[in-house]
BALOBA-1460 file (C-alpha; in Angstrom, 3 decimals):
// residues 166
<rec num="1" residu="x" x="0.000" y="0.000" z="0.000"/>
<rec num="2" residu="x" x="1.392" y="3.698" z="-0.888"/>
<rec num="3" residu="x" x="1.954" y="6.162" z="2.015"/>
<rec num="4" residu="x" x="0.037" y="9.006" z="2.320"/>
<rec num="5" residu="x" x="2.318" y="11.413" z="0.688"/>
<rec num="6" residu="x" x="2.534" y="8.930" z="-2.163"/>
<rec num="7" residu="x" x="-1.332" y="8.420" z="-2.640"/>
<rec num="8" residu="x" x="-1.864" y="12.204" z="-2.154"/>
<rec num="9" residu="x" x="0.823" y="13.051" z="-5.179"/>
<rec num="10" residu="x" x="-1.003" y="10.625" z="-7.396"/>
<rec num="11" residu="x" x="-4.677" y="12.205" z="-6.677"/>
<rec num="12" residu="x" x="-3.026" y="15.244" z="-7.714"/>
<rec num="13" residu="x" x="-1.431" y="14.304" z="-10.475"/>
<rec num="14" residu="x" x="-4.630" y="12.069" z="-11.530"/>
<rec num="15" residu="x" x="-6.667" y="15.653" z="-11.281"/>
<rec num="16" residu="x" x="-3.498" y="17.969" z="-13.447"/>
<rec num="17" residu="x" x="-4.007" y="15.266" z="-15.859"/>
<rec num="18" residu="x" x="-8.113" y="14.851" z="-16.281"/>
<rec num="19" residu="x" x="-7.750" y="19.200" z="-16.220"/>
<rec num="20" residu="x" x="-5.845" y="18.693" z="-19.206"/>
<rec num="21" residu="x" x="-7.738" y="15.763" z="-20.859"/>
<rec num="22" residu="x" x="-10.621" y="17.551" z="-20.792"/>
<rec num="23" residu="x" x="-9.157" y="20.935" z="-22.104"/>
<rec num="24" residu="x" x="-7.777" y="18.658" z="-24.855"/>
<rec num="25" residu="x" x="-11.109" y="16.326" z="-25.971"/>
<rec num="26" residu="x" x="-9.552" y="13.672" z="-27.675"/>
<rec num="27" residu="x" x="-11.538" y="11.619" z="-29.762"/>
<rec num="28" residu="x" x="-8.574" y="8.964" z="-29.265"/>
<rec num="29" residu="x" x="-6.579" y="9.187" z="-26.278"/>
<rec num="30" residu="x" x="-3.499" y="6.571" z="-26.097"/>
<rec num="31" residu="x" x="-2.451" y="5.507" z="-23.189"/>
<rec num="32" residu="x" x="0.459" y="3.224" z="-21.766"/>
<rec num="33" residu="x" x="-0.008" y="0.152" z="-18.786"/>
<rec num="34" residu="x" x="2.219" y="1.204" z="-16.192"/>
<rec num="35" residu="x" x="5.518" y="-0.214" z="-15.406"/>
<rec num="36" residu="x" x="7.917" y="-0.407" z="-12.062"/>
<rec num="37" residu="x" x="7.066" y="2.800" z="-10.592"/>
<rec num="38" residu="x" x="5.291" y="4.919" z="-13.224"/>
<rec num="39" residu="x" x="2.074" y="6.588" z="-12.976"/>
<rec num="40" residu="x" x="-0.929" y="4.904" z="-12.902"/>
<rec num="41" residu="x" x="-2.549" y="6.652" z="-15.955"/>
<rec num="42" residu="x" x="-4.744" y="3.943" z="-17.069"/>
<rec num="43" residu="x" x="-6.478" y="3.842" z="-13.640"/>
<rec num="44" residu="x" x="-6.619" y="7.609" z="-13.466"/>
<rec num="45" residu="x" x="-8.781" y="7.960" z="-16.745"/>
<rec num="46" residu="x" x="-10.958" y="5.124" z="-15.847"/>
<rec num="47" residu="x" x="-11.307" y="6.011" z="-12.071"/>
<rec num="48" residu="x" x="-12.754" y="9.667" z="-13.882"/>
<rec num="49" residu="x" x="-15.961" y="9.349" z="-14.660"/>
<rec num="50" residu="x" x="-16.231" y="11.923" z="-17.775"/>
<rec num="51" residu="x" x="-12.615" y="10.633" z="-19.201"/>
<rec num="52" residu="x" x="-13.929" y="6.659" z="-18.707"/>
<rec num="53" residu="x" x="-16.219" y="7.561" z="-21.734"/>
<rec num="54" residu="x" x="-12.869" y="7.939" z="-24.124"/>
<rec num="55" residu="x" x="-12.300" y="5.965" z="-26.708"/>
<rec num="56" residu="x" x="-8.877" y="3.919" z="-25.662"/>
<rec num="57" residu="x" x="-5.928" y="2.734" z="-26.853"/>
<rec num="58" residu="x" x="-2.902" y="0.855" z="-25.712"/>
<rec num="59" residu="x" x="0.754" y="0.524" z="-27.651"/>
<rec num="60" residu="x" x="2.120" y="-2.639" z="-29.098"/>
<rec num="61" residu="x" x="5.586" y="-2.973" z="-29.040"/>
<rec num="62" residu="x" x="7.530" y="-5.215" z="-31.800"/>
<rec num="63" residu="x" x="11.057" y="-5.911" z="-31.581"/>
<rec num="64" residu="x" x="12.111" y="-6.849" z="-34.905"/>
<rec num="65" residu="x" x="11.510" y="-4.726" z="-36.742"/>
<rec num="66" residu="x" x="11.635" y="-2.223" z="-33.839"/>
<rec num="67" residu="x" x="8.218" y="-0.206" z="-33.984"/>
<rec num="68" residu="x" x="4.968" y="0.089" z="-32.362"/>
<rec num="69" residu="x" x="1.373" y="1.050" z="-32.818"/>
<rec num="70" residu="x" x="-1.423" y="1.304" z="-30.722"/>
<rec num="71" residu="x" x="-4.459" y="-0.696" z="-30.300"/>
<rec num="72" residu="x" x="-8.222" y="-0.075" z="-29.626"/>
<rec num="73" residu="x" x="-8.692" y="-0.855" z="-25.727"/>
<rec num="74" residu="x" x="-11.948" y="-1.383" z="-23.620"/>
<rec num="75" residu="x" x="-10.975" y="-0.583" z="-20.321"/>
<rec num="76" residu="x" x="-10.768" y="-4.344" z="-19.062"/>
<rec num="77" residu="x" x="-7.111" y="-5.783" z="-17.770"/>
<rec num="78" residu="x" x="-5.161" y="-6.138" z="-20.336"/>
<rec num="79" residu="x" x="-4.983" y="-10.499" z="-20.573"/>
<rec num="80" residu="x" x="-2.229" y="-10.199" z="-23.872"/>
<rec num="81" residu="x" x="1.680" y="-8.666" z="-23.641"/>
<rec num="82" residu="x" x="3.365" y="-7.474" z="-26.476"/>
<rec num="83" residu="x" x="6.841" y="-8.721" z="-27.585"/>
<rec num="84" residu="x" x="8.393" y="-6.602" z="-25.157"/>
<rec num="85" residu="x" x="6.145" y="-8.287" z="-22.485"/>
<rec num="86" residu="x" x="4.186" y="-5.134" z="-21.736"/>
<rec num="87" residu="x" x="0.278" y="-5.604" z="-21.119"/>
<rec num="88" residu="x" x="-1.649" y="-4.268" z="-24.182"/>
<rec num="89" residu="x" x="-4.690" y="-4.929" z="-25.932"/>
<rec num="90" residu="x" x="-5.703" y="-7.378" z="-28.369"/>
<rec num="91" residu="x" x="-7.969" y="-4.425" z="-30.537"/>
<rec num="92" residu="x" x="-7.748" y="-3.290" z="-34.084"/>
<rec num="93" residu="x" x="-4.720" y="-1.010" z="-34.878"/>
<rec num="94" residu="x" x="-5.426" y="2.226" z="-34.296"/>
<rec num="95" residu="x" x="-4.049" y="5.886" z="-34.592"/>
<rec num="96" residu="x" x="-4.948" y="8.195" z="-31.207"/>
<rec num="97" residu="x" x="-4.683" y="11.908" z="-31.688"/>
<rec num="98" residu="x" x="-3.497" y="12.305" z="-28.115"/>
<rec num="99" residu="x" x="-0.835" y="10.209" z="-26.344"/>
<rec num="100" residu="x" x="-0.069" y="9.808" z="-22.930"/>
<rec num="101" residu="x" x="3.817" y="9.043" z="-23.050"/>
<rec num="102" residu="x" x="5.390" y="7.805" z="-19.352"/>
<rec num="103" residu="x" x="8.818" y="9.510" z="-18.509"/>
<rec num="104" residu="x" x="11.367" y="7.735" z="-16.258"/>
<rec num="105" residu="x" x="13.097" y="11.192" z="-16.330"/>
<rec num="106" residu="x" x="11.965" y="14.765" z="-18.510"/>
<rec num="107" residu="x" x="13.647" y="17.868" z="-19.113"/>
<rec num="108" residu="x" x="11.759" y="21.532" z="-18.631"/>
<rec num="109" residu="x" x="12.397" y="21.591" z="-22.483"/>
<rec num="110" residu="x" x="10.148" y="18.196" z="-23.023"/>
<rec num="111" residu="x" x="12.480" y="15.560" z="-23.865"/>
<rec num="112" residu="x" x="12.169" y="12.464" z="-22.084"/>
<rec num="113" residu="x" x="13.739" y="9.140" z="-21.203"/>
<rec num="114" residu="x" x="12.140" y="5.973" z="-20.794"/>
<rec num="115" residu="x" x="13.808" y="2.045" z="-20.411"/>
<rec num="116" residu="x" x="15.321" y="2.423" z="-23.800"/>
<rec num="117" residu="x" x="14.760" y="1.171" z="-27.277"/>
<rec num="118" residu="x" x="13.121" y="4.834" z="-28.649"/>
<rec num="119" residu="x" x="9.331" y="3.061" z="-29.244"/>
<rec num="120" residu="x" x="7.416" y="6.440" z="-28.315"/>
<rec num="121" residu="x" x="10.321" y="8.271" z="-30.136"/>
<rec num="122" residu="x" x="9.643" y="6.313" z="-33.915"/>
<rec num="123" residu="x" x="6.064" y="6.652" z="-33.192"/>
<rec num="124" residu="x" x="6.146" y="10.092" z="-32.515"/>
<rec num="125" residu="x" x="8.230" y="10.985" z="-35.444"/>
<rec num="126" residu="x" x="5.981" y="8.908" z="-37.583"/>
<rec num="127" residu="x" x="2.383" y="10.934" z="-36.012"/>
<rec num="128" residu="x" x="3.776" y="14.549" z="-35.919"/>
<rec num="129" residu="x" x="0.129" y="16.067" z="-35.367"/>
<rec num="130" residu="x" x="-0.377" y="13.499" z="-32.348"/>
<rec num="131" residu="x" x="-0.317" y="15.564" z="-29.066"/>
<rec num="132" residu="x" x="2.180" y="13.708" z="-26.589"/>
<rec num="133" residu="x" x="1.739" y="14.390" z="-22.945"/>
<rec num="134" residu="x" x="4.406" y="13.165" z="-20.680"/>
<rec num="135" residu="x" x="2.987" y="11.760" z="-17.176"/>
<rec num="136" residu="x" x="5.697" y="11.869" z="-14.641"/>
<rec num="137" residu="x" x="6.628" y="12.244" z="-11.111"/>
<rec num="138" residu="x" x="8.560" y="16.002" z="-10.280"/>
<rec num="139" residu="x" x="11.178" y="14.604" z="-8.826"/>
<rec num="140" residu="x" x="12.245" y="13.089" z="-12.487"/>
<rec num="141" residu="x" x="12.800" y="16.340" z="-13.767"/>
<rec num="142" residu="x" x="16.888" y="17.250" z="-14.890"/>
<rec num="143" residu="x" x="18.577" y="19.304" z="-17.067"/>
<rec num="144" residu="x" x="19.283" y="18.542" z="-20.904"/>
<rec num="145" residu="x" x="22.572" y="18.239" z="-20.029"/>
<rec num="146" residu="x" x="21.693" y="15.478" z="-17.745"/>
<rec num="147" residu="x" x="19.497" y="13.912" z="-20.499"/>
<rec num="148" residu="x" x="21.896" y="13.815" z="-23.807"/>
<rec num="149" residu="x" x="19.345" y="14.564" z="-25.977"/>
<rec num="150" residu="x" x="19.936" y="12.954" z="-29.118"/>
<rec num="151" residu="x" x="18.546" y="14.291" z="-32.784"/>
<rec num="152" residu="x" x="16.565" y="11.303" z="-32.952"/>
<rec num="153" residu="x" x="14.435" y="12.232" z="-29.677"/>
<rec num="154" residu="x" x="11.190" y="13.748" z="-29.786"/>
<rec num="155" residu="x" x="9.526" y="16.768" z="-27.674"/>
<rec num="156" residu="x" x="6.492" y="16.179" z="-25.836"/>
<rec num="157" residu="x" x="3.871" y="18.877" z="-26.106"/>
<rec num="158" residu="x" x="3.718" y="19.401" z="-22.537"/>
<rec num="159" residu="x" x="4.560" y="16.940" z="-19.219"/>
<rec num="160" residu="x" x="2.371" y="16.738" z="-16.419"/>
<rec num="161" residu="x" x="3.389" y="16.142" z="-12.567"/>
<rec num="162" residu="x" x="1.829" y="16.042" z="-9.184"/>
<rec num="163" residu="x" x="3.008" y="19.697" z="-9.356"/>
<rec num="164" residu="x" x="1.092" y="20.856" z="-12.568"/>
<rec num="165" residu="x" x="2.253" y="21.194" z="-15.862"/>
<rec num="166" residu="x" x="5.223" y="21.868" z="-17.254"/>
């Protein structure tokens, strides 16, 4: 069970993020199954009840070739993992127009870093009119100088934290 401290930063960044959501409207929002100590963004939407009426999507990650799409989700537990062994959904391929990306660490400039292999990066590049929100914790945050950003890596539009958005 989370401490309080823990479960009050996620309420608050589950309430930044449906404040944005809803600003946004998106007819297909893409989200991610979280992973070792990301946010719980799936649970967020669905625990709202104005953003549990989205339509859904999860990614599917392939390694070879290395690339990924996303797939029309219901809501339920995901019962199917990817290649990468990340819980997704067995749905029709699908394009969302907003993406919520997780960051294991972000810059103030929008550049993020995951657990490596540059999925969200290719997909990105390939969906330039997508809006990507990163969903991470504050304390994440560094410098670009910390981060190497490379050519390759993409910009989010905006990231949002238990301490607003950035």
């Amino acid at each position: 069970m989370a401490s309080a401290p823990a479960a009050e930063a996620a309420a608050t960044l589950a309430r930044h993020l449906a404040r944005v959501l809803t600003e946004l409207e998106p007819e297909l929002l893409g989200l991610y199954w979280p992973h070792r100590s990301e946010f719980n963004a799936p649970g967020a939407v669905l625990a709202d009840a104005t953003l549990a009426k989205l339509s859904m999507s999860l990614p599917f990650a392939r390694r070879d070739p290395v690339q990924m799409h996303y797939r029309a989700w219901d809501g339920a537990t995901p019962t199917f993992v990817d290649e990468c062994g990340l819980p997704t959904s067995t749905g029709a391929a699908v394009q969302p127009d907003v993406v919520l990306v997780p960051c294991v660490a972000f810059t103030p400039e929008g550049y993020r870093l995951g657990y490596g292999g540059g999925y969200f990066d290719r997909w990105l590049a390939q969906h330039p009119h997508a809006t990507a929100i990163g969903v991470a914790w504050s304390g994440s945050e560094v410098q670009a100088k910390a981060l190497d950003v490379q050519a390759h890596d993409q910009a989010l539009t905006l990231i949002v934290t238990e301490r607003g958005v950035v």
